[in-house]
C-alpha positions as CSV (number, residue, x, y, z in Angstrom):
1,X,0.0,0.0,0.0
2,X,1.2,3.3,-0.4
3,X,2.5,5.5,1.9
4,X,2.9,8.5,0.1
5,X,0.8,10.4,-1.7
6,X,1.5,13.5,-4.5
7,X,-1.1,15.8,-5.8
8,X,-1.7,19.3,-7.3
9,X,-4.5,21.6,-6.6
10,X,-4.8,25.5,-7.1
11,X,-5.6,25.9,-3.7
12,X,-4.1,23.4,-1.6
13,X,-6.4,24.6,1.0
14,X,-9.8,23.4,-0.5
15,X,-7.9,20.3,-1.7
16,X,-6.9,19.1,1.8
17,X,-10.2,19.7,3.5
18,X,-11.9,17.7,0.3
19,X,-9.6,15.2,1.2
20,X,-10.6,15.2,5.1
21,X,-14.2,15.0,4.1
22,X,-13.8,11.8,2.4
23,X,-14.0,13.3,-1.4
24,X,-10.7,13.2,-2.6
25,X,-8.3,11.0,-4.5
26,X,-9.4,7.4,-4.0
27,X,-6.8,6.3,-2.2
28,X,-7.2,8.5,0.3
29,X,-10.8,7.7,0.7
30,X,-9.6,3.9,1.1
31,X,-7.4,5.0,3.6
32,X,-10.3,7.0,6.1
33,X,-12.4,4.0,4.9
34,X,-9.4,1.6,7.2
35,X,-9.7,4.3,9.8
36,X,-6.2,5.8,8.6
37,X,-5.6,9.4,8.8
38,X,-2.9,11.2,6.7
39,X,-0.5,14.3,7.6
40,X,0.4,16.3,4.9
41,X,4.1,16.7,5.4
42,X,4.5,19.5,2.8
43,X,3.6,21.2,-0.1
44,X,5.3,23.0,-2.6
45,X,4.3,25.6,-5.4
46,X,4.8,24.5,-8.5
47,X,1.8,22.9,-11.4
48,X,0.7,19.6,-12.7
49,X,4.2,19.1,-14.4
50,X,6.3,19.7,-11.5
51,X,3.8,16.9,-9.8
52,X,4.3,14.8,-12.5
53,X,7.9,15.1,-12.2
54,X,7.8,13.7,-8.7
55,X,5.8,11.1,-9.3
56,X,8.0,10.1,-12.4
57,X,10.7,10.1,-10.2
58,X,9.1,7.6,-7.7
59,X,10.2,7.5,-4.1
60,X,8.2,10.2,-2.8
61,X,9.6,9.4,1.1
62,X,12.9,11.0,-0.6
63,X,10.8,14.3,-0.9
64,X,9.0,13.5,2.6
65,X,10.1,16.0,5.9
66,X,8.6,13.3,8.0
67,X,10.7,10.4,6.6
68,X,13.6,12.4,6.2
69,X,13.8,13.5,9.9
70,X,12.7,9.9,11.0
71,X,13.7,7.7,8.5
72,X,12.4,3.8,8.6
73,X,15.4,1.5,9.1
């Protein structure tokens, strides 16, 4: 399962509380669904091609705060 997730929105404000309401992307509708929250960690400003850059590049804990002050061993 994934543990990271990338979007883009215009305003990441409305984007994250669509999300929290349980009417965002579906895997983070499958996650509430399991009683899983989510943290956003960051966001950056950029458009859709600077998010489909990161997701081309995989490994989105390598762009992750969280993961990078507390890495997994």
């Amino acid at each position: 399962m994934a543990q990271h997730y990338i979007g883009w929105a215009q305003e990441a404000t409305e984007r994250i509380a669509t999300h929290t309401a349980g009417a965002g992307a579906t895997i983070v509708r499958h996650v509430q669904a399991q009683g899983i929250g989510f943290v956003v960690a960051a966001t950056w400003p950029g458009n859709r091609a600077l998010e489909r850059q990161l997701k081309n590049r995989k490994h989105a804990s390598r762009f992750c705060p969280v993961c990078q002050q507390h890495p997994r061993r």
